[in-house]
C-alpha atoms as one frame of an Amber mdcrd trajectory, in Angstrom:
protein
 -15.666 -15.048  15.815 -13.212 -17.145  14.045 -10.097 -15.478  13.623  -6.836
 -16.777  11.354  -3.494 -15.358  12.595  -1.023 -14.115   9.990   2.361 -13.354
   9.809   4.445 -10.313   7.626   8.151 -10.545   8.412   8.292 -10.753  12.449
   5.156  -9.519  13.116   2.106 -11.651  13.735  -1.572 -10.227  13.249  -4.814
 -11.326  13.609  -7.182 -11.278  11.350 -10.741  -9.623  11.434 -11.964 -11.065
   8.494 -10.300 -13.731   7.247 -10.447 -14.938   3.734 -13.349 -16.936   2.004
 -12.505 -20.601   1.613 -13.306 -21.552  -2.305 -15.604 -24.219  -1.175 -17.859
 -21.075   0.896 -17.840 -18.928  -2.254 -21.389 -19.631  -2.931 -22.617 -16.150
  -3.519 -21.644 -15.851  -7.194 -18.756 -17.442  -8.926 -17.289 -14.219  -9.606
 -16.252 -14.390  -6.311 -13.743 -16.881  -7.393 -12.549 -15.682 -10.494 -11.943
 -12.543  -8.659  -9.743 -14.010  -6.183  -7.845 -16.130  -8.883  -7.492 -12.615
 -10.987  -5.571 -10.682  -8.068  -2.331 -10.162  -9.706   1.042 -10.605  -8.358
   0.522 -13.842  -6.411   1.263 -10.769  -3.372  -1.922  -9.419  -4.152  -3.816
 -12.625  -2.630  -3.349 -12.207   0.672  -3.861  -9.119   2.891  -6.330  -6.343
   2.928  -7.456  -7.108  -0.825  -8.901 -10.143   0.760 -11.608  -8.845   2.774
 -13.491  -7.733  -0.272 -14.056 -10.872  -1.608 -17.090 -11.378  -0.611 -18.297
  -8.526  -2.919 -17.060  -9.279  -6.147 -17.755  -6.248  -7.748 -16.022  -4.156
  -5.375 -13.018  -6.492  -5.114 -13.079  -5.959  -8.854 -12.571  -2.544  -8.841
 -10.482  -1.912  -5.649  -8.016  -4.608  -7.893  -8.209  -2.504 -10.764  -7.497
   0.589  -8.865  -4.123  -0.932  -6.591  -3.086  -2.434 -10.281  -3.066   1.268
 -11.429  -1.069   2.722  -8.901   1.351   0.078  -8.564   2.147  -0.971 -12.069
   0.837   1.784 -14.181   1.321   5.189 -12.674   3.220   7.766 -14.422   5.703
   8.131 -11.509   9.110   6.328 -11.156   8.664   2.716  -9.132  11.150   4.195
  -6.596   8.933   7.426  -5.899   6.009   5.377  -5.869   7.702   2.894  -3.605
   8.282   6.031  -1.587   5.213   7.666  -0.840   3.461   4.228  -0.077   5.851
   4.046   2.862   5.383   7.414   3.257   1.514   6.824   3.872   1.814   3.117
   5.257   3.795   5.060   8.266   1.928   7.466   8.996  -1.782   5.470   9.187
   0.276   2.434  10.919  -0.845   0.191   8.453   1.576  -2.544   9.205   0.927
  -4.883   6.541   1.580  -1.917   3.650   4.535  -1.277   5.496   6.086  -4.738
   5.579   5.167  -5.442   1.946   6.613  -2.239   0.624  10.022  -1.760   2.233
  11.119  -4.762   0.370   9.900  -3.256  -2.755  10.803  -0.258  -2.156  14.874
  -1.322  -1.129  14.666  -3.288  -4.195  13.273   0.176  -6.504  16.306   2.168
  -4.601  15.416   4.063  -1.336  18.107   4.070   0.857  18.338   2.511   4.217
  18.903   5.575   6.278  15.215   7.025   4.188  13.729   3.915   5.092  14.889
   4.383   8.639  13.904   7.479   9.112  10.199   7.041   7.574  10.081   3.909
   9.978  11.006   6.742  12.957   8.575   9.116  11.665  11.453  11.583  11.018
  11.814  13.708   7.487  14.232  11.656   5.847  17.562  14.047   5.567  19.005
  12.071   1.813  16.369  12.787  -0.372  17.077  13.925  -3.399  14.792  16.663
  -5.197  11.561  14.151  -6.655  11.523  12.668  -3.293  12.019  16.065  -1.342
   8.554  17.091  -3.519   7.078  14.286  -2.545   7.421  14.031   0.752   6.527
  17.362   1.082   3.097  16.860  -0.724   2.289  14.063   1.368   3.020  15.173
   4.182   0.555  18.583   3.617  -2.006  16.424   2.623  -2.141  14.147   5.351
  -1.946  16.499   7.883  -4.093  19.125   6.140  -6.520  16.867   4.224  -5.453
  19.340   1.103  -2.180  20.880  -0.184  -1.965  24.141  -0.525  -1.517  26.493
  -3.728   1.750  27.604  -2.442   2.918  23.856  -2.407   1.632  23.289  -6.025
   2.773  26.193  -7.826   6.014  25.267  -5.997   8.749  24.848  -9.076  10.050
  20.864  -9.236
């Protein structure tokens, strides 16, 4: 198998499935347009990639990241926030490295950033990040959050 090395910050990985070359695109020319339409130039490279050879699901999973990123009705620094919340905890490297920039830039503190990085509760948070932390924490471990946790004043 022919795998492409790259890099996020200091840390090198190698790449199962490494992106279509334009001139191998041959399957539809949506496959293209789809790579052209992944918005920020960010969005090019990493997982979003390894759809590409499905258009119509690269389409969609596009759509969906768009949403959450640029569109949700939370604050950019809570969202920000609970993607390195997640990122951490299923070791996805690349999320991690992409979003602590993002997320220093949006306003999490260091120490929080350290301390998600350690896999420790983060002792600064203020109250939206205290709730949010606490629901994702529930619902990774428990694969559901409780009634308790959402009936819990904010």
């Amino acid at each position: 198998m022919n795998e492409s090395k790259w890099v996020v910050g200091q840390v090198a990985f190698q790449d199962r499935m490494p992106p279509l070359p334009a001139d191998k695109m041959t399957r539809c020319a949506a496959q293209g347009r789809r790579r052209d339409d992944c918005r920020p130039a960010q969005r090019r490279e990493g997982p979003l990639h390894t759809s590409s050879a499905q258009s119509g699901l690269m389409d969609r999973l596009q759509k969906v990241g768009e949403y959450l990123r640029f569109q949700s009705p939370l604050e950019q620094r809570i969202s920000e926030f609970i993607m390195l919340i997640v990122s951490r905890d299923w070791t996805q490297h690349f999320e991690w490295f992409v979003h602590v920039p993002l997320g220093r830039k949006a306003g999490i503190s260091e120490d929080t950033i350290a301390a998600l990085a350690e896999g420790r509760r983060p002792s600064d948070m203020n109250e939206h990040e205290e709730v949010a932390y606490d629901f994702c924490e529930e619902l990774l471990r428990n694969k559901g959050v409780s009634e308790t946790l959402i009936a819990a004043p904010s």
